[in-house]
mmCIF file as gemmi writes it, N, C-alpha and C atoms, coordinates in Angstrom:
data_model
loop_
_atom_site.group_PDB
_atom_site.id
_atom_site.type_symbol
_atom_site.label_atom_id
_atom_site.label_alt_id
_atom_site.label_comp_id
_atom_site.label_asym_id
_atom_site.label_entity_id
_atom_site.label_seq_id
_atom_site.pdbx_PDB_ins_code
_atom_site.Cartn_x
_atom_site.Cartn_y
_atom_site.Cartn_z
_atom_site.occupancy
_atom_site.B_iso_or_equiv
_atom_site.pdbx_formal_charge
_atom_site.auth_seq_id
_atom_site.auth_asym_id
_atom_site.pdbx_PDB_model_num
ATOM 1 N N . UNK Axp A 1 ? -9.927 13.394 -6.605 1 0 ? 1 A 1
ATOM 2 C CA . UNK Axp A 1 ? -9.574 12.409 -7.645 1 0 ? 1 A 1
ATOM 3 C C . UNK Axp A 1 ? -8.303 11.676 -7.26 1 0 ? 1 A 1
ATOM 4 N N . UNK Axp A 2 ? -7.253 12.477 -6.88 1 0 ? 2 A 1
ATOM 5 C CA . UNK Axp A 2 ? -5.941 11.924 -6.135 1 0 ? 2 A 1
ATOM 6 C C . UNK Axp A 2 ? -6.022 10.643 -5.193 1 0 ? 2 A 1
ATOM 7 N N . UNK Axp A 3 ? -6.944 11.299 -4.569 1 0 ? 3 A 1
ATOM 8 C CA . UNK Axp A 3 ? -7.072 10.504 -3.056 1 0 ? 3 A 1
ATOM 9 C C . UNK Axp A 3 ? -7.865 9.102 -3.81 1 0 ? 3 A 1
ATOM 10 N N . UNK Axp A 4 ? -8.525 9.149 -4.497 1 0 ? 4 A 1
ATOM 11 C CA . UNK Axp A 4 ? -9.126 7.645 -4.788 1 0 ? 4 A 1
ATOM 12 C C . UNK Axp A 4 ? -8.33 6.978 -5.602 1 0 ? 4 A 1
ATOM 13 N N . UNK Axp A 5 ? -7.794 7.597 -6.264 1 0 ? 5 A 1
ATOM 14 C CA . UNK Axp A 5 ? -6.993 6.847 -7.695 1 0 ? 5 A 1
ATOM 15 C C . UNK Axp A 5 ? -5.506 6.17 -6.561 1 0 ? 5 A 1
ATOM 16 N N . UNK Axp A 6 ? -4.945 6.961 -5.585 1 0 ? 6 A 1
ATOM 17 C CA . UNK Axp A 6 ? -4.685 6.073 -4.924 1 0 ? 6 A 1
ATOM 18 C C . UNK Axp A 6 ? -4.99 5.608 -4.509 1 0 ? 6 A 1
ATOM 19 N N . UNK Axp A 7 ? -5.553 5.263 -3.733 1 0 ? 7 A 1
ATOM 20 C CA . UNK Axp A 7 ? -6.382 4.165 -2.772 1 0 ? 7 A 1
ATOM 21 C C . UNK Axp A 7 ? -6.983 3.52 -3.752 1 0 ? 7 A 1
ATOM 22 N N . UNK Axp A 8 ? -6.879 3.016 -4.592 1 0 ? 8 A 1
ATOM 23 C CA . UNK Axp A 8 ? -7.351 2.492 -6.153 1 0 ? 8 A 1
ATOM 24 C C . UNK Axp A 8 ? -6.467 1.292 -6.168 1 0 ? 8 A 1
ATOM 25 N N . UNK Axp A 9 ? -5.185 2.078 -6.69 1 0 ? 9 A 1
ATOM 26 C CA . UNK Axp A 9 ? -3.985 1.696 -7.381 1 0 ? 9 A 1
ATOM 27 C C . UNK Axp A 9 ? -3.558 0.688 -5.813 1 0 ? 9 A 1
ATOM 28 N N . UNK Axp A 10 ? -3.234 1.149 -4.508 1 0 ? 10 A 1
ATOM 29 C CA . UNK Axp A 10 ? -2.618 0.928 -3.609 1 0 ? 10 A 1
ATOM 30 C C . UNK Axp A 10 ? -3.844 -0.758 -3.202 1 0 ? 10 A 1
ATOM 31 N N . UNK Axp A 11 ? -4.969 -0.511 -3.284 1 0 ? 11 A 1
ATOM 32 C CA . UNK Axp A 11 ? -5.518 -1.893 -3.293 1 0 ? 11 A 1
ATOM 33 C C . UNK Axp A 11 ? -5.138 -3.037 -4.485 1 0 ? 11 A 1
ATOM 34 N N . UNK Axp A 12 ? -4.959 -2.083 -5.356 1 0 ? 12 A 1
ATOM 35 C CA . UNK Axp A 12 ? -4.767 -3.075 -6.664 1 0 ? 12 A 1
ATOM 36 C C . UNK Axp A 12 ? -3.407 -3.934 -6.236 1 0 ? 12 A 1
ATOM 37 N N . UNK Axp A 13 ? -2.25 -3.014 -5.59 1 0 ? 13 A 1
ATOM 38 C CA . UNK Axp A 13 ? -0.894 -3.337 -5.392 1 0 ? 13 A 1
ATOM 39 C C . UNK Axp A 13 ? -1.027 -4.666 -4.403 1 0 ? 13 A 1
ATOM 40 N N . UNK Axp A 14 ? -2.183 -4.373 -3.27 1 0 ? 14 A 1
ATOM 41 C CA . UNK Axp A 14 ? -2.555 -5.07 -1.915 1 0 ? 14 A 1
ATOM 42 C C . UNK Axp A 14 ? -2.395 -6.45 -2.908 1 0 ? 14 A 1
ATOM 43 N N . UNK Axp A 15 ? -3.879 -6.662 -3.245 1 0 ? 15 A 1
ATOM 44 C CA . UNK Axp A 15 ? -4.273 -7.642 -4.133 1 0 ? 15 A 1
ATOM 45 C C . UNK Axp A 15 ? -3.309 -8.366 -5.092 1 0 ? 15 A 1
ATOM 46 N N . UNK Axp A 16 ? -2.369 -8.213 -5.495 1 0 ? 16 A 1
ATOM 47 C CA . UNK Axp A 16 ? -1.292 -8.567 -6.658 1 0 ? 16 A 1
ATOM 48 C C . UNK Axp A 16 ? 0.044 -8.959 -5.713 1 0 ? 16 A 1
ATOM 49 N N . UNK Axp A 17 ? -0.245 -8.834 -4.744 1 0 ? 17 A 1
ATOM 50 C CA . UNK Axp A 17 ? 0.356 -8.854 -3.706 1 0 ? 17 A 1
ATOM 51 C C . UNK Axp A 17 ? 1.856 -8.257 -3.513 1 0 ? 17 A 1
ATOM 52 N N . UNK Axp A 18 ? 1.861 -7.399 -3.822 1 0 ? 18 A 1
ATOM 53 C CA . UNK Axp A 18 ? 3.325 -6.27 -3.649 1 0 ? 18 A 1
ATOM 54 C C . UNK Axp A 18 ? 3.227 -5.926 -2.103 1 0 ? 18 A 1
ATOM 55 N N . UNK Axp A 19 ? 2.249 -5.681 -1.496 1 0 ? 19 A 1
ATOM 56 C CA . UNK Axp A 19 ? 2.476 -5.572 -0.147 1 0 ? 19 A 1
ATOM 57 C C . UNK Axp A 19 ? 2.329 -3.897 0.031 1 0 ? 19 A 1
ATOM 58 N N . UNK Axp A 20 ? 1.355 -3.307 -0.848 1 0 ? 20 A 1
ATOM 59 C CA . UNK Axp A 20 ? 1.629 -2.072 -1.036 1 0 ? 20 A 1
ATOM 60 C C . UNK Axp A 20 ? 0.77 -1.495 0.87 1 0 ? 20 A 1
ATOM 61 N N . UNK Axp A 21 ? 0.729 -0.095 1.218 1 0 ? 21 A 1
ATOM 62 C CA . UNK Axp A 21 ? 0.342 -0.066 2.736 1 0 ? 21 A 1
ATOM 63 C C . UNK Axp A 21 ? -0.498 1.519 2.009 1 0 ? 21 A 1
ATOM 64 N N . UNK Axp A 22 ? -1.909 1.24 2.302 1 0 ? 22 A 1
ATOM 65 C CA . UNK Axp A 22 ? -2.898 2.192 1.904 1 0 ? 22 A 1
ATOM 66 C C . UNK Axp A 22 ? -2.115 3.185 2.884 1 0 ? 22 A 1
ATOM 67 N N . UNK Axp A 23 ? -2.164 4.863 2.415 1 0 ? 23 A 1
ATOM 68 C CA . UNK Axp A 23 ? -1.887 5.754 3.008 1 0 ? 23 A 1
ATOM 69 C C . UNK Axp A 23 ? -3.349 6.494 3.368 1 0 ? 23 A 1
């Protein structure tokens, strides 16, 4: 559940453009 909800959140960040970096 961890692992997707980041990779969730961390695309959402991509997209909104914060510049977030998928782990």
């Amino acid at each position: 559940f961890f692992t997707t909800a980041i990779s969730y959140l961390s695309v959402l960040l991509t997209v909104t453009g914060k510049g977030a970096v998928p782990q």
